[in-house]
N, C-alpha and C positions, 0 to 999 in steps of 0.2 A: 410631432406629438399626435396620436390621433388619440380621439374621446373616447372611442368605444373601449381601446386598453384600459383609462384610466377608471372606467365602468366596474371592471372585471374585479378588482378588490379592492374597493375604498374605504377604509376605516376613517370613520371622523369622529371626534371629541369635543363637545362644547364643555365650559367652562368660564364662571363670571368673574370678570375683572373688574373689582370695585362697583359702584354703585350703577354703573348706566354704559357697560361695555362687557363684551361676552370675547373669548377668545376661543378659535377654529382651530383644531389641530386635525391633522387627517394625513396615510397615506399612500401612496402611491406605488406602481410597480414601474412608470415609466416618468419621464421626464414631463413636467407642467407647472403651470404657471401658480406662484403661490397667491391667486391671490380668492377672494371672496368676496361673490355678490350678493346683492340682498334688500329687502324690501318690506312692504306690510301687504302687498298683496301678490298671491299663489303666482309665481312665474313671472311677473314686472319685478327687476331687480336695477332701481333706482341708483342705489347705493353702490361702494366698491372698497377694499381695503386689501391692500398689498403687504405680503407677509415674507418670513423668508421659508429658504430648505434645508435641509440639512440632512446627513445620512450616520452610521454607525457601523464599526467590523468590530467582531469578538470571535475570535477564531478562526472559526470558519465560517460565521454565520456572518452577513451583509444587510443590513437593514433597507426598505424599501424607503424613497423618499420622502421623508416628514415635515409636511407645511403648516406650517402657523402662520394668523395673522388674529389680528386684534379687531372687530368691526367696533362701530359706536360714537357717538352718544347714542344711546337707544330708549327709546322711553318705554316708563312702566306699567305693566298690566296689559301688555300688546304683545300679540303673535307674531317674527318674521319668519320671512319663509329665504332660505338663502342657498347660495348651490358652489362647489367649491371649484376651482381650475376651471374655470366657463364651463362645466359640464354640462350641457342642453338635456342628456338622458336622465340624471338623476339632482335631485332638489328635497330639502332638509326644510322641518320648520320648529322651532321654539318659541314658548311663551315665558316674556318677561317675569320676575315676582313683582310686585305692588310695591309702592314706592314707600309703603311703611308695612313691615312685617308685624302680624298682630304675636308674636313672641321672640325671646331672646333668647339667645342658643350661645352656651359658653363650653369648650373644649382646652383644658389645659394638659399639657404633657412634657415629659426632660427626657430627649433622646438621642444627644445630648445636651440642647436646648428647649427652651419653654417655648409657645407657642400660643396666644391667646387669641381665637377668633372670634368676634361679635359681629355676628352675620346681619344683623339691627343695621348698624351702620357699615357692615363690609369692610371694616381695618385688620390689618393681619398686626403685632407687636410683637417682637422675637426680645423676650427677658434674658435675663444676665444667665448664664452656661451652669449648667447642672452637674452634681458628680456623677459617681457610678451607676446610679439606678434608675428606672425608669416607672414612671406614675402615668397614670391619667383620670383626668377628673373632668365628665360630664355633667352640666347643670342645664335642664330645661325649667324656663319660667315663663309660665304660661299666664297667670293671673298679672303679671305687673309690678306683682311682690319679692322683695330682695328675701332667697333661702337661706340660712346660714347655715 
């Protein structure tokens, strides 16, 4: 494997997994290691979380190798800075949300299941199967108070 390939087009993806874990997607034109480092400060990467690979064909087209891994516990209202396949050239950083979100974000929709998220607490709830049509319904609550 050399680094400087994996340089050349890295696509990566964060994405929070429940309350206190972020999941790394990212990828690849050659072959490396799925895994992710990572830490609270710029280049000490204390941390490590091993992920897998996987690839895709649809025709004619070949997907480049896709890594995921899950880092975490991570605490909240903290910046890490993390770098993906021991990459030494390039390094990523995000800031946590706060361990209590000052509103409540509800998204409902049948496509062909329901799907409720209360980003408050980070639970996803997949309701009983929907017929033919498709809805969605937005509620931001910002004051604390239940809209009806």
């Amino acid at each position: 494997m050399a680094t400087d390939k994996i340089l050349g087009k890295l696509q990566v993806h964060i994405s929070m997994v429940g309350p206190d874990k972020m999941r790394v997607t990212w990828i690849t034109d050659d072959e490396a290691p799925a895994i992710v480092e990572y830490g609270t400060t710029p280049g000490q990467y204390t941390l490590s979380a091993t992920g897998s690979t996987t690839t895709y064909s649809y025709v004619l087209y070949k997907s480049g190798n896709i890594h995921d891994a899950v880092i975490g516990p991570l605490q909240p209202n903290t910046t890490y800075y993390y770098r993906c396949s021991s990459n030494p050239k390039r390094d990523f950083s995000f800031r946590t949300p706060p361990a209590t979100l000052p509103f409540k974000f509800v998204i409902v929709g049948n496509a062909p299941y329901c799907y409720i998220f209360f980003l408050q607490e980070l639970h996803v709830n997949v309701a009983m199967p929907c017929r033919w049509h498709t809805s969605v319904y937005i509620a931001l609550d910002l004051d604390g108070e239940t809209n009806n």
